[in-house]
C-alpha positions as protocol buffer text, in pm:
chain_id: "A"
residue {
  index: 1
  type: UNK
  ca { x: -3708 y: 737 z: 3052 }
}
residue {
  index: 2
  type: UNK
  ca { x: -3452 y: 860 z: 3355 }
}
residue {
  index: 3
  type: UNK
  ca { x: -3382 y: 1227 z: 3393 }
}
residue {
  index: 4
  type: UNK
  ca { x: -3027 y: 1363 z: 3381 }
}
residue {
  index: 5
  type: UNK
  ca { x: -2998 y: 1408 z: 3800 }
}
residue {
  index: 6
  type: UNK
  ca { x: -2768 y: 1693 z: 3973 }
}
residue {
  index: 7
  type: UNK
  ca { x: -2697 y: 1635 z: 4328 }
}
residue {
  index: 8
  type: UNK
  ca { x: -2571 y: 2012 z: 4520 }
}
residue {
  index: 9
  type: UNK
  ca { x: -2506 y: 2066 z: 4866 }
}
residue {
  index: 10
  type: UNK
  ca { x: -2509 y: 2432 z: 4993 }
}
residue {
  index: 11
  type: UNK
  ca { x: -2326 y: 2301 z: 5293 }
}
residue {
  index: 12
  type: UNK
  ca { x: -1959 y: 2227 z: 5342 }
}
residue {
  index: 13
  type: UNK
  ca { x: -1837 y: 1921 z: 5257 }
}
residue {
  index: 14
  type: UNK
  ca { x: -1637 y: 1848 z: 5584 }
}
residue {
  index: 15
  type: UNK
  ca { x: -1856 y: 1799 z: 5926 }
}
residue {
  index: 16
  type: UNK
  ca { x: -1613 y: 1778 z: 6122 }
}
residue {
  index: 17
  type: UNK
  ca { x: -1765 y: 1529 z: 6441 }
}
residue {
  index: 18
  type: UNK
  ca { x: -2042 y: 1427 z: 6229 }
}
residue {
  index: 19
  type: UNK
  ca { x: -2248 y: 1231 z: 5955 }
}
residue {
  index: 20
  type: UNK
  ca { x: -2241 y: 1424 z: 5598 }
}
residue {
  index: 21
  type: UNK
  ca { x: -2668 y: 1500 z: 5585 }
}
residue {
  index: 22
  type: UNK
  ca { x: -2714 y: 1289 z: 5238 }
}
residue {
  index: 23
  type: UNK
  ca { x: -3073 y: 1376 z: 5272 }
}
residue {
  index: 24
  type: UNK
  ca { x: -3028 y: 1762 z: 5288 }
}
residue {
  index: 25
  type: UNK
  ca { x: -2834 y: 1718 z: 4970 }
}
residue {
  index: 26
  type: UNK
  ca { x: -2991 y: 1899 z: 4723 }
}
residue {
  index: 27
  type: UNK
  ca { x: -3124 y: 1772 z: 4372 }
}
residue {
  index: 28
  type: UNK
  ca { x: -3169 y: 1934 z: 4024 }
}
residue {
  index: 29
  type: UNK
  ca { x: -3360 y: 1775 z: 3728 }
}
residue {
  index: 30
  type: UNK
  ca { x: -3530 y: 1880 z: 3452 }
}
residue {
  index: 31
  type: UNK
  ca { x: -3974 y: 1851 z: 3437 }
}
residue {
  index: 32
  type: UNK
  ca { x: -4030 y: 1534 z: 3162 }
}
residue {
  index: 33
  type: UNK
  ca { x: -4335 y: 1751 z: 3058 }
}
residue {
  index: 34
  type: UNK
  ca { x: -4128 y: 2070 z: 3011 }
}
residue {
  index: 35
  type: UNK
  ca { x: -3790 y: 2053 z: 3086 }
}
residue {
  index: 36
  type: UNK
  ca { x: -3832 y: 2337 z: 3339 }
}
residue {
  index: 37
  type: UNK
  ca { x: -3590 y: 2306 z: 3647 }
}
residue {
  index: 38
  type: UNK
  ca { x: -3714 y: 2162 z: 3934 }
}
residue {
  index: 39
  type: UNK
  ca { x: -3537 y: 2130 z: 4274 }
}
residue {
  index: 40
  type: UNK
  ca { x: -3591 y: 1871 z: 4562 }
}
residue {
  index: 41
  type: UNK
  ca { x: -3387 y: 1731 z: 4823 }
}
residue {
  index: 42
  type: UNK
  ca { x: -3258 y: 1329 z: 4866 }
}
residue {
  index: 43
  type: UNK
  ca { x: -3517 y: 1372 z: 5204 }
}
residue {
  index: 44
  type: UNK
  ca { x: -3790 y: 1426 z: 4938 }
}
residue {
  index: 45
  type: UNK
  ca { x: -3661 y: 1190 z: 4734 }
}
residue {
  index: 46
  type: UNK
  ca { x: -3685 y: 900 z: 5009 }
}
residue {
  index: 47
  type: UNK
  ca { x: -4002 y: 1019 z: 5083 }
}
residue {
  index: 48
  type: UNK
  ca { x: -4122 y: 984 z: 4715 }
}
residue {
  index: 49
  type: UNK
  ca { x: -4294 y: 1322 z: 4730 }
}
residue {
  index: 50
  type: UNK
  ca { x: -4472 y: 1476 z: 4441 }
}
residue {
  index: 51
  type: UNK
  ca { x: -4304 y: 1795 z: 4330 }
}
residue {
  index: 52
  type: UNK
  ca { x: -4430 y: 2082 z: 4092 }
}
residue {
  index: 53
  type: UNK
  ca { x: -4206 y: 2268 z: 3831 }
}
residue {
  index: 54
  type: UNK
  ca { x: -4271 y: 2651 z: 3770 }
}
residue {
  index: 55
  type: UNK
  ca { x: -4541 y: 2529 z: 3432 }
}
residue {
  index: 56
  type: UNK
  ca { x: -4757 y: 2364 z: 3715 }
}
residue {
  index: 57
  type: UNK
  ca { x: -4643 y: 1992 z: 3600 }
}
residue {
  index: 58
  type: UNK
  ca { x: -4684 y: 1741 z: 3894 }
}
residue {
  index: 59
  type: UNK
  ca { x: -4375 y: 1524 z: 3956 }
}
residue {
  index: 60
  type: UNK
  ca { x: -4373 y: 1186 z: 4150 }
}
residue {
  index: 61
  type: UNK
  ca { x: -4019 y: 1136 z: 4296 }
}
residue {
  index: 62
  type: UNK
  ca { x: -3871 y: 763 z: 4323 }
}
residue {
  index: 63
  type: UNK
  ca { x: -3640 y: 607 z: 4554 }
}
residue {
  index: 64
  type: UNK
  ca { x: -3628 y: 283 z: 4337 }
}
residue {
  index: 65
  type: UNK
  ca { x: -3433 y: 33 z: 4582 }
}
residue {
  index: 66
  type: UNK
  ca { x: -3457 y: 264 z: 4895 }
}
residue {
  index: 67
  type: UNK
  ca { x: -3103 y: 420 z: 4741 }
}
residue {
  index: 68
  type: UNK
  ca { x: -3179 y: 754 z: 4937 }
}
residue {
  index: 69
  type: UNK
  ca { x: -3223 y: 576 z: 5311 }
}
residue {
  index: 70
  type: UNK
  ca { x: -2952 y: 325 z: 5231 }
}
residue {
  index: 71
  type: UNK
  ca { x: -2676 y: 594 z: 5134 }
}
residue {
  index: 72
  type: UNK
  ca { x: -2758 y: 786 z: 5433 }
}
residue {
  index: 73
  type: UNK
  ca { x: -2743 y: 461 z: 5654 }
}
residue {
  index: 74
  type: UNK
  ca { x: -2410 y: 344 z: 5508 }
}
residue {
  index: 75
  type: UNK
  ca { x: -2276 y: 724 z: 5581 }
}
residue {
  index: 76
  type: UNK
  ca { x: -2379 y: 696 z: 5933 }
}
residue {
  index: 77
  type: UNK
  ca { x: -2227 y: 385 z: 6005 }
}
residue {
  index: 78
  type: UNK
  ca { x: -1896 y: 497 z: 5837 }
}
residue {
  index: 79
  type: UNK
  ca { x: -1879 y: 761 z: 6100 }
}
residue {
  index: 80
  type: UNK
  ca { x: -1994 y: 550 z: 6396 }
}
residue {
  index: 81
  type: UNK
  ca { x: -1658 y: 315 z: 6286 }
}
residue {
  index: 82
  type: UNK
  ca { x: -1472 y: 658 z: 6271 }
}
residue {
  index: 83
  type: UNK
  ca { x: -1555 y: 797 z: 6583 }
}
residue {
  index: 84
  type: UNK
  ca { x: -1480 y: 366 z: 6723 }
}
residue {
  index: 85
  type: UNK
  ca { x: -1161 y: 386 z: 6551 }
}
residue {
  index: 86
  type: UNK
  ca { x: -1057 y: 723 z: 6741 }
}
residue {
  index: 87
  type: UNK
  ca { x: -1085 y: 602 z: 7051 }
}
């Protein structure tokens, strides 16, 4: 069954010069076992790291289809054809 996903960012929307970090996006969702709140980042995500909520519950994290590394690629190369576009 999928989880109910938040995605936060403690950082400011607007690099100005640069890529938007997708992978230091933050991530809230709730322990299957418990419901507890657990918090990862889309970095751990991609990495399909196995996270812990505050009962001790170990969580495998998925990237099904890559989505993390892809949305961070596709952000990249939208600001590579920014920067093109300035010149």
């Amino acid at each position: 069954m999928a989880m109910p996903v938040v995605v936060r960012s403690s950082r400011p929307m607007s690099a100005a010069g640069s890529s938007f970090p997708i992978m230091d996006l933050d991530i809230d969702f709730k322990c299957p076992e418990c419901g507890s709140l657990v918090k990862a980042t889309v970095a751990e995500v991609a990495r399909q790291a196995t996270k812990r909520c505050r009962n001790g519950h170990s969580i495998r994290l998925v990237d099904q289809g890559g989505g993390a590394r892809k949305a961070q690629r596709a952000m990249d190369d939208l600001d590579r054809a920014l920067k093109r576009f300035g010149k």
